[in-house]
C-alpha positions as CSV (number, residue, x, y, z in Angstrom):
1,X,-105.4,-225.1,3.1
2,X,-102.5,-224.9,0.6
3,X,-99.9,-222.5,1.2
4,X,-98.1,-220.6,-1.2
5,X,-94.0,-219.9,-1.4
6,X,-92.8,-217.8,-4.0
7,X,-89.1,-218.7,-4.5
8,X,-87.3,-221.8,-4.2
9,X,-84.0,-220.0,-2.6
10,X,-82.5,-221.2,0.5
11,X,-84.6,-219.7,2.7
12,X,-87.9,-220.3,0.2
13,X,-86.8,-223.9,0.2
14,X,-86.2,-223.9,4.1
15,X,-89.7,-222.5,4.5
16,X,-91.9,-224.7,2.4
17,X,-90.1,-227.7,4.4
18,X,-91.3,-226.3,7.6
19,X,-94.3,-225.4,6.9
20,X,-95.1,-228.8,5.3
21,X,-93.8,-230.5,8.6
22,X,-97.4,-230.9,9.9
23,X,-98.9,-232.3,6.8
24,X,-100.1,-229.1,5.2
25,X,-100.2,-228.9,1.2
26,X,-97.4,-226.6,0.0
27,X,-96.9,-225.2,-3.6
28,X,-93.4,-224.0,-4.0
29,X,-92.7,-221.7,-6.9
30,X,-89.2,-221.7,-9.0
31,X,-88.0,-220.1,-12.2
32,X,-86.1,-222.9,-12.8
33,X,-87.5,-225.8,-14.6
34,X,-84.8,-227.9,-14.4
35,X,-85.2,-227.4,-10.1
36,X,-89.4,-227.8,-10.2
37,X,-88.0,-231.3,-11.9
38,X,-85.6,-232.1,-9.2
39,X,-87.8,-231.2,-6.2
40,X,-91.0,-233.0,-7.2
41,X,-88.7,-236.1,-8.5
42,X,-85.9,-236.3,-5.4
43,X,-87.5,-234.3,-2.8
44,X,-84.5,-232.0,-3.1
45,X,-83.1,-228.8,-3.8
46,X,-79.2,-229.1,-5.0
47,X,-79.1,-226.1,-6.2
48,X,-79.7,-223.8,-3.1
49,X,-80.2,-225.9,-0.3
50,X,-78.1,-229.1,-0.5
51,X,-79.3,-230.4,2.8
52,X,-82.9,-230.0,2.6
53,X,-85.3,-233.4,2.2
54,X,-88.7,-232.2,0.7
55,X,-91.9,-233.8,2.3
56,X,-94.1,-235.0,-0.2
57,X,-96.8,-232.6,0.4
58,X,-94.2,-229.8,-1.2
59,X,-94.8,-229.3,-4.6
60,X,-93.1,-227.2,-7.2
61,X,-94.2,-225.2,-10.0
62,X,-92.9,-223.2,-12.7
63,X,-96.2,-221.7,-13.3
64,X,-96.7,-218.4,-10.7
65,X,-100.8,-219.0,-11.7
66,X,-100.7,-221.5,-10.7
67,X,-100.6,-219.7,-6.7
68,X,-103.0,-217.2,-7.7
69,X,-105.8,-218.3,-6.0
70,X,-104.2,-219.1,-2.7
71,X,-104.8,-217.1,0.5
72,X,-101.6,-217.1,2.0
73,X,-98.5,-216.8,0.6
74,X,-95.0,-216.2,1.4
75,X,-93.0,-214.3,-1.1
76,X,-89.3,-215.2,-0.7
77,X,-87.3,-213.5,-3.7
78,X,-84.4,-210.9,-3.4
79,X,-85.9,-207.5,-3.0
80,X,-84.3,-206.5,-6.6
81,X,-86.2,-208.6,-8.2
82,X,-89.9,-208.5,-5.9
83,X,-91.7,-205.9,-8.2
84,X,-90.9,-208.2,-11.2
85,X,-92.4,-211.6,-9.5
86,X,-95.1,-209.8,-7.5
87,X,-96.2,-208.2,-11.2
88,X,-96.8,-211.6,-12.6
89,X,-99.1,-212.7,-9.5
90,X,-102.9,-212.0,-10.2
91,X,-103.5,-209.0,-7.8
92,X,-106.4,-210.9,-5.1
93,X,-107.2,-210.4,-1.5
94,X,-104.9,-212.8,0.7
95,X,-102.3,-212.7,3.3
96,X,-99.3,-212.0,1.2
97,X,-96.1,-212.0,3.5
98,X,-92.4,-210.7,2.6
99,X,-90.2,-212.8,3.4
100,X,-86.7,-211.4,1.7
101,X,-84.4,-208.7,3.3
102,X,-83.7,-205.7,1.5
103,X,-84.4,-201.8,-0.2
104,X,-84.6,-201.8,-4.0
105,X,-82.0,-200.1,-5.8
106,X,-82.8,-197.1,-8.0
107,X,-86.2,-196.2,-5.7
108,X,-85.1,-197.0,-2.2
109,X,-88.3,-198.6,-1.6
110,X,-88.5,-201.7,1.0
111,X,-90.0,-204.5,0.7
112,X,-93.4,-203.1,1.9
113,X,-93.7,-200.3,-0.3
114,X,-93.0,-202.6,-3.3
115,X,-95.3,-205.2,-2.8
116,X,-98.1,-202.4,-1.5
117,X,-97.6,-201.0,-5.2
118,X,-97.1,-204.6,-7.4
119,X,-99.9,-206.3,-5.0
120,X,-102.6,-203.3,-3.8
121,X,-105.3,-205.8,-2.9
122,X,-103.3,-207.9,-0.5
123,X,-102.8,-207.0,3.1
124,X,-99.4,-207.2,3.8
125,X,-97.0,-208.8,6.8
126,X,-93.5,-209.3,7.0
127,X,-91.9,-212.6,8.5
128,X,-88.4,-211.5,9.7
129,X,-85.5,-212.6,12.6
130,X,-82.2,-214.7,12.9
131,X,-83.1,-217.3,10.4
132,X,-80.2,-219.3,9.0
133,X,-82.3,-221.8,6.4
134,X,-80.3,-225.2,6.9
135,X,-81.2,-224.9,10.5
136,X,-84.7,-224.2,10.1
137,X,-84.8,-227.0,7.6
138,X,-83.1,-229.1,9.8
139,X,-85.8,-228.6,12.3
140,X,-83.7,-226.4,14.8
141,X,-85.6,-223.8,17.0
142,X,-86.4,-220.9,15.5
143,X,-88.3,-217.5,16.5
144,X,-89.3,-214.8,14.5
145,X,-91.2,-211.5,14.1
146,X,-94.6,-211.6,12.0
147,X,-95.3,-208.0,11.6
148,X,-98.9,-207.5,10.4
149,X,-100.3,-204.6,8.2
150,X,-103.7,-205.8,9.6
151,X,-103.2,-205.6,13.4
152,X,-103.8,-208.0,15.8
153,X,-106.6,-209.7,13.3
154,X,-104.5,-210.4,10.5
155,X,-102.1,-212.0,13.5
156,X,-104.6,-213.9,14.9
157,X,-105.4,-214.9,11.5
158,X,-101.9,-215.8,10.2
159,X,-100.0,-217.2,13.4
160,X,-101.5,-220.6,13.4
161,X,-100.8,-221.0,9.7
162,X,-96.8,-219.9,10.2
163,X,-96.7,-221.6,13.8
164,X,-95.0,-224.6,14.1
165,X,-92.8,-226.9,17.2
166,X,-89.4,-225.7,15.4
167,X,-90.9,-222.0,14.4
168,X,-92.5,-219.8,16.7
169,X,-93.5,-216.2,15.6
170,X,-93.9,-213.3,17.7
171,X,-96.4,-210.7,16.9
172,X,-95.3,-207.0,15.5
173,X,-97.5,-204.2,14.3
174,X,-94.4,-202.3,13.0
175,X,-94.0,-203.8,9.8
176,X,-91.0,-200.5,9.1
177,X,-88.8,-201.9,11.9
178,X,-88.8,-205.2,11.0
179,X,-88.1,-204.3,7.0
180,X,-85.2,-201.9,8.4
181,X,-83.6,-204.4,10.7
182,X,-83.6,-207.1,8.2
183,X,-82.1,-204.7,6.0
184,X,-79.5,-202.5,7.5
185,X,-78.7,-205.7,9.4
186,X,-77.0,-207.3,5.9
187,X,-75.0,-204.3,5.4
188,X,-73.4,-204.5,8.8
189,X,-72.7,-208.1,8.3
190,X,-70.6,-207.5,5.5
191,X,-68.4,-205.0,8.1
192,X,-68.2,-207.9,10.5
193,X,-66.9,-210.2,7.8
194,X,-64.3,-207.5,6.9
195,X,-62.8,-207.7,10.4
196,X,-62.9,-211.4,10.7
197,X,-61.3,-211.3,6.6
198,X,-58.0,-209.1,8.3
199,X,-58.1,-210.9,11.3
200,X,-58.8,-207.8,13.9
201,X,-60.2,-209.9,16.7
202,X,-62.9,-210.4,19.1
203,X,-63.0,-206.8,20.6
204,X,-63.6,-204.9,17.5
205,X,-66.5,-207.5,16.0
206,X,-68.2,-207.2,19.6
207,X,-67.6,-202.9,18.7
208,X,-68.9,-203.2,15.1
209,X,-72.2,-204.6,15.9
210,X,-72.7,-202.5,18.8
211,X,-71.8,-199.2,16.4
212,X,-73.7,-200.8,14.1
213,X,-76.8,-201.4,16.4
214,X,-77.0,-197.8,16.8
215,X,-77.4,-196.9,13.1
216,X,-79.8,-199.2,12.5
217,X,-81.8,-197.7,15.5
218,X,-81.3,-194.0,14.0
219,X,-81.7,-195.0,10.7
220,X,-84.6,-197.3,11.6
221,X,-86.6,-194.4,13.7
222,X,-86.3,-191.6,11.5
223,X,-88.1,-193.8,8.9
224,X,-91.0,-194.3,11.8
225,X,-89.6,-197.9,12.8
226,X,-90.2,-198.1,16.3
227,X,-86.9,-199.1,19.5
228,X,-88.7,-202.1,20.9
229,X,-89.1,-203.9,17.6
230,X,-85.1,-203.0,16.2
231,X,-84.3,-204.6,19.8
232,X,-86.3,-207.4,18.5
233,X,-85.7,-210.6,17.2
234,X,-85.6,-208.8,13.5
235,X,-83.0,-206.7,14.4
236,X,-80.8,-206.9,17.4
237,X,-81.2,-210.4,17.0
238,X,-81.0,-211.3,13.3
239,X,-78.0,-208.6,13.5
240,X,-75.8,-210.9,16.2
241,X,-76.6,-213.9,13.8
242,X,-75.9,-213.1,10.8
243,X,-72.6,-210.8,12.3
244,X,-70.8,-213.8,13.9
245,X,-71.3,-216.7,11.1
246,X,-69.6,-217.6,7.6
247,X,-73.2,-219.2,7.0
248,X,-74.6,-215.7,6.8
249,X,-73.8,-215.1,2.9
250,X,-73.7,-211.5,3.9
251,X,-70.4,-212.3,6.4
252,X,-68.7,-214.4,3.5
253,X,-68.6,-211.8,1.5
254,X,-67.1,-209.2,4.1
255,X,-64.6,-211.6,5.3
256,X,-63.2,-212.1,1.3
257,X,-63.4,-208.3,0.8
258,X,-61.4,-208.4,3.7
259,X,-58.5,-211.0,2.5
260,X,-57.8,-208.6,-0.3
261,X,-60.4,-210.0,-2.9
262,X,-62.5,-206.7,-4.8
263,X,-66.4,-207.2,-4.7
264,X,-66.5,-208.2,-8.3
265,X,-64.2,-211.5,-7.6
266,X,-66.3,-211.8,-4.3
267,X,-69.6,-212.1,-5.8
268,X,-68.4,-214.0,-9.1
269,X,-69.7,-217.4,-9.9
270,X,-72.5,-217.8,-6.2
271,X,-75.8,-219.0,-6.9
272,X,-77.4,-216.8,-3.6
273,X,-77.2,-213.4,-3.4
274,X,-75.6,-211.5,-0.8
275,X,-78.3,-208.8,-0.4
276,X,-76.3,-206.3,1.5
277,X,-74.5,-206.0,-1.5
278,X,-77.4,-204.3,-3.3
279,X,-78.5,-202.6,0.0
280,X,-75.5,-200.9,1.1
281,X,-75.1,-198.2,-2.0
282,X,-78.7,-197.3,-1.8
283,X,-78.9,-196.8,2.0
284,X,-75.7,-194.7,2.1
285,X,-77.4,-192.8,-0.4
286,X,-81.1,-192.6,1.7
287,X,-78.8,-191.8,4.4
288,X,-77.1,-189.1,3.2
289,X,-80.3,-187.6,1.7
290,X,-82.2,-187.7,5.2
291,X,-78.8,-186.3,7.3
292,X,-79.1,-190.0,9.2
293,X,-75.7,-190.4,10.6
294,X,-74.4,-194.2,9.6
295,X,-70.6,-194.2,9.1
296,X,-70.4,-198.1,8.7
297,X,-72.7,-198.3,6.2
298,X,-71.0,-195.8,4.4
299,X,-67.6,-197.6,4.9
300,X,-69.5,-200.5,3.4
301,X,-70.2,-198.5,0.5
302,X,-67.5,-196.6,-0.3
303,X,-65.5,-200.5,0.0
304,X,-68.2,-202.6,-2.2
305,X,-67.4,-199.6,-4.9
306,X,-63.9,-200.2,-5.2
307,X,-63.1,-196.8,-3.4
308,X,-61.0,-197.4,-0.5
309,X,-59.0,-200.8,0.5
310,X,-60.2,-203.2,3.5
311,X,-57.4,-201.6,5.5
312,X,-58.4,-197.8,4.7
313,X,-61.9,-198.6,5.1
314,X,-61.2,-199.6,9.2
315,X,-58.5,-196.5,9.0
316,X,-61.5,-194.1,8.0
317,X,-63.9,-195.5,11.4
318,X,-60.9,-195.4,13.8
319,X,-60.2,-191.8,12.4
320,X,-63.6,-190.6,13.1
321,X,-63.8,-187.5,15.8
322,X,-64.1,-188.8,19.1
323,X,-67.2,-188.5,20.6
324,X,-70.5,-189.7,23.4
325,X,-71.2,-192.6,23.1
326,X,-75.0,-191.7,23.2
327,X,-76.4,-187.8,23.2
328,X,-74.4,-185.5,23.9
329,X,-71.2,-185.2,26.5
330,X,-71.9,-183.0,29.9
């Protein structure tokens, strides 16, 4: 059975290579010509993912048609641009799953909700958790969540297909907390970068995420995510990842912000995106709306637009009211 991977990203890149590991067929999908060239010519991806060596049994096309027909397939392109891609896939009955990390600007919608919409005759799951791509390409250990639309029959169904020595998935039915982890999670990381960028120590990353961690749970359960799975390996643990690493692009871009630079010069001239840079205006903006209390990720906001400084933006959460640290004091 071929399996298909929409996006030749990082992480799209890092994904064909595992899956391939074992010998099974993969057709990866690019926009780029010049890249379905270089991978199906060198066996690598310069572009995105420098240290990846493609198996053989990875090939790329430029041609989405030419993955219409396949049962399962992973689609691994920033949520801004998912409704676009997914449009051009023939609708059929498969196993699609969302792979990317993100909520569309302009509707709000995640991942889910886009694809449900763009793709109605698929039945959804999202693959989401701490998942830096040169490792998994690299053949590191690596868990996930695989949240299924389906239930336990679309897991039963899909695990052996995703399951391999280096990439062991763990079964969710809560397909909302893993999109919101993945999601809030990149905004957050930007914050950690920001304190790493003017050097504020140990103590107040270790604060962040924690602070953090419990805006992703309110956030994540008044959308009808569920605790257990934003404890999870798609939340909890993608957050301590990508919070503690310059190889989360996410943390990069915090930690220039950070040294002064504005977003604009932060973001000029990369080839990946940093997602949380997309997410971070729209989720203040959900948040807001729903009265979801998320001071960091408004922070994040108010910083990304040019608004406040680095310096005020760690001024404004330190001059918050004191408070509980959960409910309400006695």
């Amino acid at each position: 059975m071929t399996i298909g991977v929409i996006g030749a990203g990082a992480w799209g890149t890092a994904l064909a290579q595992v899956l391939a590991s074992d010998g099974t067929p993969v057709l990866l999908w690019a926009r780029e010509a010049e890249l379905v060239e270089e991978i199906n010519s060198a066996r690598t991806n310069s572009l995105f993912l420098p240290s990846a060596r493609l198996a053989k049994n990875v090939t790329a096309t430029n041609q989405i048609g030419d993955i219409s027909d396949l049962q399962t397939v992973l689609a691994v392109v920033p949520a801004q641009h998912l409704a676009r891609v997914l449009s051009d896939l023939p609708d059929r009955k498969r196993d699609l799953l969302l792979c990317s990390k993100g909520i569309e600007a302009g509707t709000g919608m995640l991942t889910g909700e886009i694809a449900a919409k763009a793709a109605p005759s698929a039945q959804i799951a999202v693959l989401s958790g701490p998942t830096f791509a040169h490792e998994v390409v690299a053949g590191l250990p690596t868990a996930v969540t695989l949240a299924c639309a389906g239930g336990q029959a679309q897991w039963e169904r899909l695990a052996p297909v995703i399951s391999r020595p280096t990439l062991r998935p763990y079964y969710s039915d809560d397909l909302i907390g893993a999109e919101i982890g993945g999601a809030v999670k990149n905004v957050l990381a930007i914050a950690c970068g920001v304190v790493d960028g003017l050097e504020l120590g140990q103590n107040a990353r270790a604060a962040l995420i924690a602070r953090g961690y419990a805006e992703m749970l309110r956030f994540g359960m008044a959308r009808g995510g569920r605790a257990d799975t934003l404890a999870g390996l798609c939340g909890l643990g993608d957050l301590v990842l990508t919070c503690s690493s310059t190889s989360s692009r996410n943390f990069s871009l915090g930690k220039a912000l950070g040294m002064g630079l504005s977003s604009a010069e932060a973001l000029a001239g990369k080839n990946s995106v940093a997602e949380g840079a997309h997410t971070a205006p729209v989720l203040a903006d959900i948040a807001n709306r729903e009265g979801v209390d998320m001071p960091i990720v408004q922070t994040v906001a108010a910083l990304l637009s040019g608004e406040i400084s680095a310096r005020e933006a760690v001024a404004r959460l330190l001059a918050r009211p004191l408070r509980a640290e959960a409910g309400r004091p006695q």
